[in-house]
C-alpha positions in Angstrom: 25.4 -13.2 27.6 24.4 -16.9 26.8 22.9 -17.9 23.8 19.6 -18.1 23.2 17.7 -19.8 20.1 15.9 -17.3 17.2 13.4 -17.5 14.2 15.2 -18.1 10.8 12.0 -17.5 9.0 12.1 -18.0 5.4 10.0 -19.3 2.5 11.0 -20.9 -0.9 11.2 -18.9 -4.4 9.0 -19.8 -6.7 10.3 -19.7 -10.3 8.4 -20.0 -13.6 8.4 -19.4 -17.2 4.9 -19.1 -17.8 3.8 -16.7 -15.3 3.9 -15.8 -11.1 1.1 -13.9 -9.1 2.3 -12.8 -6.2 -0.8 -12.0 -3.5 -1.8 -12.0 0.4 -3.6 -14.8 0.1 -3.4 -18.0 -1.5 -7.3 -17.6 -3.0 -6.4 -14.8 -4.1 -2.9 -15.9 -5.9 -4.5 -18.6 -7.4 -7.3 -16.9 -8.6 -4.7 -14.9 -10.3 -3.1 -17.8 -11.3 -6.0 -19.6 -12.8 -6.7 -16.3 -15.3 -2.9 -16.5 -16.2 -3.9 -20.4 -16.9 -7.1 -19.6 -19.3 -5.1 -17.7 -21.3 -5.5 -14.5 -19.5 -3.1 -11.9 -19.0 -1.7 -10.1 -16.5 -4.5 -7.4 -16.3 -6.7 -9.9 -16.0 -4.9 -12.0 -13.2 -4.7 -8.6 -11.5 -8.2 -7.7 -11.6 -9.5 -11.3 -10.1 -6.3 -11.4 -7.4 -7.9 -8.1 -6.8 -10.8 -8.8 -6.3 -10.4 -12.0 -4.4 -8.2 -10.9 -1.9 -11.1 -8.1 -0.8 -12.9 -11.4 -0.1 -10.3 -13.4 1.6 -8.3 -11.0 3.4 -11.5 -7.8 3.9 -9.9 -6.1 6.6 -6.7 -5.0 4.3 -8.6 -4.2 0.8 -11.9 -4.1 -0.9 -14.5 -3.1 -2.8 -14.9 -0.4 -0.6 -10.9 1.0 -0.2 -8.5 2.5 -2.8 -5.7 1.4 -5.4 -2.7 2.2 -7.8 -2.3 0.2 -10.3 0.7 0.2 -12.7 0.4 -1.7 -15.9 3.2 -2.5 -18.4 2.6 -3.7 -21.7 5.3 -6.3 -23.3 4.7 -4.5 -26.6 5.3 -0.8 -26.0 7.3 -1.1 -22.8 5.1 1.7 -21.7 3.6 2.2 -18.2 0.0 3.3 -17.8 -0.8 4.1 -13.9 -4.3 3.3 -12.9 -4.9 6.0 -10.0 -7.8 4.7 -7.9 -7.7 6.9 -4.8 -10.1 9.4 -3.6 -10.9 12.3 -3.0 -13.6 13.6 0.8 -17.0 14.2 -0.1 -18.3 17.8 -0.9 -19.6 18.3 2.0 -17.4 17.2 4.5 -15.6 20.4 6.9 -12.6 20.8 9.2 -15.3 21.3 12.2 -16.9 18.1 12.0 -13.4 16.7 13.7 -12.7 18.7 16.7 -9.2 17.5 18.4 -9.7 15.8 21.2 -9.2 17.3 25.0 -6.9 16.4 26.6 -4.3 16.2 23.4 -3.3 12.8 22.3 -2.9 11.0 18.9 -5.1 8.3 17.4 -5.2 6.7 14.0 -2.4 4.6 12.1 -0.9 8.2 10.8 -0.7 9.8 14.7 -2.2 12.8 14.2 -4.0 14.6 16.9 -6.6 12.8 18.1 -10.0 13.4 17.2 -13.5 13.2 19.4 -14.8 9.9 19.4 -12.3 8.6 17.0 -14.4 10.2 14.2 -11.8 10.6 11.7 -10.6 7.1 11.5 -14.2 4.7 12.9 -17.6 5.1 12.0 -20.2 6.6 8.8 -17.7 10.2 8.7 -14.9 9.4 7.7 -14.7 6.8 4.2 -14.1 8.5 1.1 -15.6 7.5 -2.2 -13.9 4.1 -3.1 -11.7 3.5 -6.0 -10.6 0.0 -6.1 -13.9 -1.2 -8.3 -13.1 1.7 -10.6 -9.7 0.9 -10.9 -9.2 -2.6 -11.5 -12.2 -2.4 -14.0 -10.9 0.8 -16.0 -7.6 -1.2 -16.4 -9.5 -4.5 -17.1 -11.5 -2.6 -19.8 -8.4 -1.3 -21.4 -6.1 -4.2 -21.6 -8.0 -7.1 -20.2 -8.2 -10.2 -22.5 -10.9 -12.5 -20.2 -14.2 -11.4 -19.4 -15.5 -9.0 -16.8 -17.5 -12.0 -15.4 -14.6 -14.3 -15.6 -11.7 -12.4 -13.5 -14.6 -12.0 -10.6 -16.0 -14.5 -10.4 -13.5 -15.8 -7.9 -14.3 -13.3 -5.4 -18.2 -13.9 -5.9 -17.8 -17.5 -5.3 -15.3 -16.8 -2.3 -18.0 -14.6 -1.0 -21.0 -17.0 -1.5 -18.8 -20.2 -0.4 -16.9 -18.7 2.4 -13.7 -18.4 3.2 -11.6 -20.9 5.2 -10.6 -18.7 8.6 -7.2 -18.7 9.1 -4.9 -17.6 12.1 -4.4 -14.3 10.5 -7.8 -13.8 10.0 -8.8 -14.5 13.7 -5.9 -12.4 15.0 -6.9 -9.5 12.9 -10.6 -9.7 13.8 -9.7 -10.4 17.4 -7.1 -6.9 17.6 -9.9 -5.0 16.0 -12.5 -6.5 17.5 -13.0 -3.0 20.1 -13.2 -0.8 17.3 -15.8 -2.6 14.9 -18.2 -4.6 17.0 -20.5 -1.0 17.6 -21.5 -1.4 14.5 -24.3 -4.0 13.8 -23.6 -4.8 10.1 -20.0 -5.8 10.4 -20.7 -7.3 13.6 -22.9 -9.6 12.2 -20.5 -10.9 9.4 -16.9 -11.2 11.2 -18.1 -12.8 14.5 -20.2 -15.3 15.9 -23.5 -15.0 17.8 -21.8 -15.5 21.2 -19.7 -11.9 20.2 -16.6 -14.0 19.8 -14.4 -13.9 16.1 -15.0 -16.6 14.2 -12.3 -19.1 14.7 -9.5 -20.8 12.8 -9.0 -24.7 12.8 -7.4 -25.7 16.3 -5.2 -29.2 17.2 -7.4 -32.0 14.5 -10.4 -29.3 14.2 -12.2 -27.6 11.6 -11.7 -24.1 10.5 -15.0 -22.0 10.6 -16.0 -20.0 7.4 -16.5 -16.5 7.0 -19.3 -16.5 4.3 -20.0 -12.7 3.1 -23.5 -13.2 1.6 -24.2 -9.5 1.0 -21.0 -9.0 -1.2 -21.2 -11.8 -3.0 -24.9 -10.0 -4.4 -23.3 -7.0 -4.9 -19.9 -8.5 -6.6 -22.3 -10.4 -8.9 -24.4 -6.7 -9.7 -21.3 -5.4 -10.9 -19.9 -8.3 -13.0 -23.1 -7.8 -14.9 -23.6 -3.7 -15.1 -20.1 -3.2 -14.5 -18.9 -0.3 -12.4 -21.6 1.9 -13.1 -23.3 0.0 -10.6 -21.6 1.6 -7.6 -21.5 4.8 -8.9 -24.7 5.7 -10.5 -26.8 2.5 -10.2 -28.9 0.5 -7.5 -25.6 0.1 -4.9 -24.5 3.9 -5.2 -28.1 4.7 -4.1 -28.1 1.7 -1.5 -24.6 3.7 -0.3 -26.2 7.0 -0.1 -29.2 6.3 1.6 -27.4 4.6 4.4 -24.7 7.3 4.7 -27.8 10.0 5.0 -29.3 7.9 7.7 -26.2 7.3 9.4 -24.4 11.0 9.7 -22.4 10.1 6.8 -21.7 11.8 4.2 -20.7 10.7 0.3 -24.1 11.5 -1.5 -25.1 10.0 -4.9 -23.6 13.3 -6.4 -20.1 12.6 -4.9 -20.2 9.1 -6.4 -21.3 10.1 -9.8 -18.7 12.3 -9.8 -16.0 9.9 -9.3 -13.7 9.2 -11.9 -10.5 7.1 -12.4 -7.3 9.0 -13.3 -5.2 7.2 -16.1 -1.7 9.0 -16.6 0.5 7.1 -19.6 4.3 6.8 -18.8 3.7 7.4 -15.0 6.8 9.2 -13.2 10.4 7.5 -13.9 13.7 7.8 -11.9 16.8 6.2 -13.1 18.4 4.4 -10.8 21.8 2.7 -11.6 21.0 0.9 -15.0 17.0 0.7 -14.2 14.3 2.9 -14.8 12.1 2.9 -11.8 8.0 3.8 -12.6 6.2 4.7 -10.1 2.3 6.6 -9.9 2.6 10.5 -9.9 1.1 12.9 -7.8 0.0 11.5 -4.1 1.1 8.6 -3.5 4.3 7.2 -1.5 6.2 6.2 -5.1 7.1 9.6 -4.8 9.6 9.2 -1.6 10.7 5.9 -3.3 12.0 7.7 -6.0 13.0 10.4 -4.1 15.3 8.5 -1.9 16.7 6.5 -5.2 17.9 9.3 -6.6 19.5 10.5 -3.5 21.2 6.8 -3.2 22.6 6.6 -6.8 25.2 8.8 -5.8 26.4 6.3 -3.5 28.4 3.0 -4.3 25.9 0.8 -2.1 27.3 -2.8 -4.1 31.3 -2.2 -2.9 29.9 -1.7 0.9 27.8 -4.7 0.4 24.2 -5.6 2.3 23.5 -5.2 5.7 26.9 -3.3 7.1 26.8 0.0 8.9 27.8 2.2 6.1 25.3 0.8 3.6 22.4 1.2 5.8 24.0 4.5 7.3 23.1 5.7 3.5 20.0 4.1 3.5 18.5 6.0 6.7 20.1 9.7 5.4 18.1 8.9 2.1 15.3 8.1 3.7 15.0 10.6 6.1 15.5 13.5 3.9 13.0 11.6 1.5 10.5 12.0 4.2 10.8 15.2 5.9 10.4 16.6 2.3 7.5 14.4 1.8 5.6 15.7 4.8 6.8 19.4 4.1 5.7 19.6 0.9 3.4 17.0 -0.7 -0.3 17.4 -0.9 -3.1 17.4 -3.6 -1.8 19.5 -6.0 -5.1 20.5 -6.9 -5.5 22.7 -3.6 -2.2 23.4 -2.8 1.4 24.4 -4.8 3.8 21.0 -4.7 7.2 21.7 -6.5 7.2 18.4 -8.4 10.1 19.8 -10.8 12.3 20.7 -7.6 11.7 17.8 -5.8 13.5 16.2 -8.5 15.6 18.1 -10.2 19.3 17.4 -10.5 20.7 20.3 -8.5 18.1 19.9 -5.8 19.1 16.4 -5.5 22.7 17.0 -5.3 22.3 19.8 -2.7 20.1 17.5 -0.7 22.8 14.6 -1.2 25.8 16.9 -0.3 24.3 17.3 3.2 24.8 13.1 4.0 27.7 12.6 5.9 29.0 8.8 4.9 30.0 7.8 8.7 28.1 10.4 10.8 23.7 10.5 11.3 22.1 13.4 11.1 19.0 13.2 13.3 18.3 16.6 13.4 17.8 17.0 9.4 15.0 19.5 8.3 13.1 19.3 5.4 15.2 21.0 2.7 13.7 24.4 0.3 12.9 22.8 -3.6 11.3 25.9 -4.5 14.7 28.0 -5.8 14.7 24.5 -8.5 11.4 24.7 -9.7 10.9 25.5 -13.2 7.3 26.5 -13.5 7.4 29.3 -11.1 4.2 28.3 -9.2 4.3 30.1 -5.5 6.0 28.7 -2.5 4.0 26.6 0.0 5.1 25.4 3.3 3.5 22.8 5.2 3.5 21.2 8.7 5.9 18.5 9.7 3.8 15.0 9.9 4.0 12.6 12.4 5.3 9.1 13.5 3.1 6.4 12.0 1.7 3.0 13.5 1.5 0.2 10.7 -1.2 0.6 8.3 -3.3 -2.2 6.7 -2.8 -2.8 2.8 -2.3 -5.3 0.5 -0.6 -5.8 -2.9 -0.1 -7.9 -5.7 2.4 -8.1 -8.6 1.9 -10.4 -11.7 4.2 -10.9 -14.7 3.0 -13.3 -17.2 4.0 -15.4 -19.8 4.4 -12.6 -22.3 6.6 -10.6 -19.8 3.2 -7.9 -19.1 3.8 -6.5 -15.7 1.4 -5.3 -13.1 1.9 -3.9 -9.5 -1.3 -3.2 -7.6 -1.5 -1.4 -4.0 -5.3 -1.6 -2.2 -6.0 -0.4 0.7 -8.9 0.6 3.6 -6.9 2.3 5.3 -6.8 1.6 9.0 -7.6 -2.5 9.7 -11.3 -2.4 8.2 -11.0 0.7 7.5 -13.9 2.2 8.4 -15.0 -0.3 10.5 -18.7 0.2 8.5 -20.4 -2.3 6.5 -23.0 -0.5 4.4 -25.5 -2.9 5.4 -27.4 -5.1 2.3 -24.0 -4.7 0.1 -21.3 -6.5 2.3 -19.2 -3.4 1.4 -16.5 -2.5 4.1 -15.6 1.1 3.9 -12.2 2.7 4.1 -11.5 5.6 5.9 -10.7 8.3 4.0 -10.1 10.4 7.1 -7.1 8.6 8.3 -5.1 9.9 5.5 -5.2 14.2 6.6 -4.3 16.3 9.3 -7.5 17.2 11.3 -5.8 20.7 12.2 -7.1 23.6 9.4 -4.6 25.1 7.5 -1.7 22.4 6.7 -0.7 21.4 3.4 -2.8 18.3 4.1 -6.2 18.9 6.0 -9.2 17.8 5.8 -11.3 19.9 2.9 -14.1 18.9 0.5 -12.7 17.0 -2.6 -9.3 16.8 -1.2 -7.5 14.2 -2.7 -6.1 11.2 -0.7 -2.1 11.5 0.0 -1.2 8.2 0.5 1.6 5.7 1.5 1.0 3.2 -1.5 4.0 2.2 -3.6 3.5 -0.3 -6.3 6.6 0.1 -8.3 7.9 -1.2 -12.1 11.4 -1.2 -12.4 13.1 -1.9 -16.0 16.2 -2.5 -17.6 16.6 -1.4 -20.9 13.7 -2.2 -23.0 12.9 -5.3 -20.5 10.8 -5.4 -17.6 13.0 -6.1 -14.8 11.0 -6.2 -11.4 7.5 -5.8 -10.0 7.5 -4.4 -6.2 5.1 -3.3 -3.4 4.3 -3.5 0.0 1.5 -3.0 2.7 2.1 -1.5 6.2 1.7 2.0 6.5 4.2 4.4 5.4 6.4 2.0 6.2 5.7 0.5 2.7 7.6 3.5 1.1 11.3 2.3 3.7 10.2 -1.2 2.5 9.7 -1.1 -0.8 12.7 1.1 -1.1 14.9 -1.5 0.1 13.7 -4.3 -1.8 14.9 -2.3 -4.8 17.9 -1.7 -3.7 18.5 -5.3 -2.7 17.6 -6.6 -6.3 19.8 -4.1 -7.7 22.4 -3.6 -5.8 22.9 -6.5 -4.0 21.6 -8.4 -7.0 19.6 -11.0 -4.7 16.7 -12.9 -5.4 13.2 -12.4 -5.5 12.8 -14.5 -2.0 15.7 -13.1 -0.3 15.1 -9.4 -1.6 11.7 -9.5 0.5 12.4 -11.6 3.5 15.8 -8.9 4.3 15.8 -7.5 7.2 15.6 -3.8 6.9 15.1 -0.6 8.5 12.6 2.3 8.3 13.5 5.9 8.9 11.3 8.9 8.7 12.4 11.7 10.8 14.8 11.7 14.1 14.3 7.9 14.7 15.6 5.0 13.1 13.6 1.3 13.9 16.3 -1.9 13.0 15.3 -5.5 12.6 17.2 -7.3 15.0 18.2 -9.5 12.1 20.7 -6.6 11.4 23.2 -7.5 14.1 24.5 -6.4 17.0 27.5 -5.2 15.4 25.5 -3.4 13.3 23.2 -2.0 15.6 26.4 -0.5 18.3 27.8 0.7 14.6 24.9 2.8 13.5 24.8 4.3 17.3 28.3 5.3 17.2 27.3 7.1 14.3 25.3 9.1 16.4 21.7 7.1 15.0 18.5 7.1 17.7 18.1 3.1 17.2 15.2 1.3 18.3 15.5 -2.2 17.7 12.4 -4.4 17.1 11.9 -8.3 16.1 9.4 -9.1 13.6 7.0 -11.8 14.2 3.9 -13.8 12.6 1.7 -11.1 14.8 3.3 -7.8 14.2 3.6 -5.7 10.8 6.8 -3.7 11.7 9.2 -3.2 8.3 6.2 -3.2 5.7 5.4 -6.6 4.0 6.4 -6.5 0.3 6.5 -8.9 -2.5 8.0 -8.9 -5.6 8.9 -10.6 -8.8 12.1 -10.6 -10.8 12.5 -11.2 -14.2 16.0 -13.0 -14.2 18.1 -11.0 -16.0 20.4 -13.7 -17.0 18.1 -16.7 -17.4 14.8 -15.0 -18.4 12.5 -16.5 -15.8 10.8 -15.5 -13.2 11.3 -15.5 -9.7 8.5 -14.7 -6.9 9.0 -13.8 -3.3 6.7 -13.1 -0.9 6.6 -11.9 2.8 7.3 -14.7 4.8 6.0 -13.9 8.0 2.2 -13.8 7.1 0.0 -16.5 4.9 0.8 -14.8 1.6 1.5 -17.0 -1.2 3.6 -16.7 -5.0 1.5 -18.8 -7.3 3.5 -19.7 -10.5 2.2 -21.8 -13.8 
């Protein structure tokens, strides 16, 4: 076959002493950056990269969506997880969503499709948001800058306008069917003629994408703080259009809402690392899951990219998942053997079943509960299913003190919702998107169900010292992603640049998707093994492996490195 030219797509590393935000948007990384600058730390760079990106990038995060956050404090060493997600409103029911007929599958999860899409577009489906709560609780905490300061960024980014860019215009343009019904986004992300508002073409001007509405509302809650949303003029704004609309989160339901703070978070060792990740529902979990599955294995002596390294990869991964979709859920409605999941003989009974040079495609999810030491009842849940990328952003931040954050937001699907409440500029998520719209699995839809989610942001140290920052968007395939970045700074002891921009591969159940990147040699390898490979090529337009960024603290030098994905406009911003 005859040669034919590819993409080597790469960006630089950005290295500092003094500080690195690491965002999906340069506005949004130098906001950061500008905190760090003031004197700020890297709560406070968080918060207003935050922020600002729900400005600059609104169809991946917001105001309106959910977040972890994951703080570690240079003094203690100790990890405080910031848990921003959500639970359904009180009164939402399993009926509201009958499955469409004839069957199909809809949404970024591929469940069973719904009528009219009403679990993943339009007023029924957002759950309460989070994010506002989040990044203020942890602001309020540990923040050294003012509430007024770290937003003020995304107010003016609102007020100004944001620059259109070709990832904007794309975005808008591929969602364009699902969010133009709806009058009040409508009139914000496109132009009078019904087109997207369009980026700068061959010696042209960009157009702007000026959010008047959130600006207003960004500014309420710099002044009254959160409260604003919840209990004040917005939350009551947000109610009345949800009752006038079919929705349904009610000024009760947004009272009610409160942030979760858990101190130490959920730790793993891995190798010579410690890696934190948030407990409960989110996809840290897997991560962790599949780590301790992999730390059995010598990954460094078979080196990056070969067959038998990523053989080991895929076996963790898989069995990470299929136990992830067996048996995770809220654990407020439903038993989840937490201690099992990760208990040492679980883990070696679940390792003992990888063979080093032959797949196993037909894995099952494996049986925790004979591990678990609190004796709660058995629960078994329904498989899940395949995903389609998901829409997320994230942000990591080490500063000049060596404080380390890792934030995952999210709306879910691209603009989540698709629903501006109209006179607030808010986008909502869908909350829907996340549960099975069939009754009776261990993660349907139910009132005050908590969201399980694919959101990773991770905090791996070494020792006493803070070692590496990591997260991704893109669906569950943030949990493969993020995963592998890990692996790569550890194992493979790359840099921060080179850790991200690896190709990689994402497994989750009988088939295995490969970056081309990998090889051909690779690719015929992992068949022979007996792997179901599909291989795919990543591009500026597509979101296939997850896009994660990270930052290392150098273990031998001390500084810091940043990388960032580089197949989308995302930016490491360093002092």
């Amino acid at each position: 076959m005859p040669d034919r030219s590819e993409w080597i797509i790469q960006k630089t590393e950005v290295v500092s002493d003094e500080g690195i935000v690491c965002a999906h948007h340069p506005e949004a990384a130098e906001a950061g950056a500008r905190m760090l600058d003031r004197g700020g730390n890297a709560i406070d760079a968080a918060a207003a990269a935050g922020f600002a990106v729900g400005v600059a990038e609104p169809f991946m995060s917001g105001i309106g969506g959910i977040a972890h956050l994951l703080y570690r404090g240079a003094d203690t060493g100790r990890v405080t997880v910031f848990d921003g997600s959500s639970v359904l409103p009180g009164s939402i029911h399993p009926d509201m969503f009958p499955l469409a007929d004839p069957p199909s599958t809809a949404g970024m999860y591929g469940w069973p499709a719904v009528e009219e899409d009403r679990n993943n577009t339009g007023w029924l489906t957002p759950a309460v948001p989070g994010t506002p709560a989040c990044l203020l609780e942890a602001h309020r905490r540990f923040g050294r800058l003012t509430r007024r300061e770290v937003m003020e960024p995304a107010i003016r980014l609102a007020t100004d306008g944001v620059d259109v860019d070709w990832n904007i215009a794309l975005t808008t343009l591929i969602a364009a069917r699902r969010i133009r019904q709806f009058d009040s986004t409508r009139e914000i992300f496109f132009n009078a003629d019904g087109l997207p508002r369009a980026p700068a073409d061959f010696g042209g001007v960009a157009e702007s994408l000026i959010q008047a509405d959130l600006g207003r509302t960004l500014e309420t809650i710099a002044e009254e703080g959160p409260a604003a949303l919840y209990t004040g003029s917005i939350a009551r704004r947000i109610a009345s259009e949800m009752a006038a609309n079919g929705g349904l989160i009610t000024l009760d339901d947004l009272a009610g809402y409160e942030v979760r703070v858990f101190e130490g978070g959920f730790s793993v060792p891995y190798r010579d690392c410690t890696v934190t990740v948030a407990p409960e529902i989110g996809g840290g979990l897997t991560v962790a899951q599949a780590l301790r599955l992999l730390d059995g294995f010598d990954l460094a002596s078979l080196r990056f990219g070969t067959p038998e390294s990523v053989h080991l990869v895929i076996e963790s991964l898989r069995r990470a998942f299929l136990d992830r979709f067996r048996h995770l859920g809220d654990p407020a409605l439903v038993p989840v053997p937490y201690d099992g999941l990760f208990s040492d003989g679980y883990t070696a009974a679940r390792r003992a079943e990888i063979d080093r040079r032959s797949a196993t495609p037909d894995a099952s999810a494996g049986d925790p509960w004979p591990f678990q030491s609190r004796g709660e009842e058995a629960s078994i849940g329904r498989q899940g299913e395949q995903p389609d990328p998901g829409h997320t952003t994230h942000i990591s931040v080490v500063d000049r003190e060596r404080n380390v954050v890792s934030l995952t937001s999210t709306l879910g699907a691209t603009f989540g919702s698709g629903v501006v409440v109209p006179g607030t500029g808010i986008l909502l998520n869908n909350g829907t998107t996340w549960f099975d719209p069939r009754p009776g699995t261990q993660n349907s839809i139910a009132p005050t169900r908590r969201i399980l989610w694919a959101g990773s942001p991770c905090i791996v140290s070494r020792g006493n010292r803070p070692f590496a920052a990591v997260g991704a968007p893109g669906g569950r395939k943030v949990i493969s992603s993020v995963l592998q970045v890990i692996v790569n700074l550890v194992d493979f002891g790359m840099g921060a640049q080179d850790a991200v921009a690896a190709p990689r591969i994402h497994c989750e159940g009988r088939g295995v998707t490969v970056d081309n990147r990998l090889g051909e040699p690779t690719v015929a390898a992992l068949r022979q093994f007996g792997h179901d490979v599909t291989v795919q090529t990543e591009a500026f337009g597509t979101s296939l492996f997850g896009r994660p960024n990270a930052i290392l603290v150098d273990p031998n030098s001390g500084l810091l490195r940043g990388g960032v994905n580089p197949y989308k406009p995302y930016v490491a911003a360093g002092l």
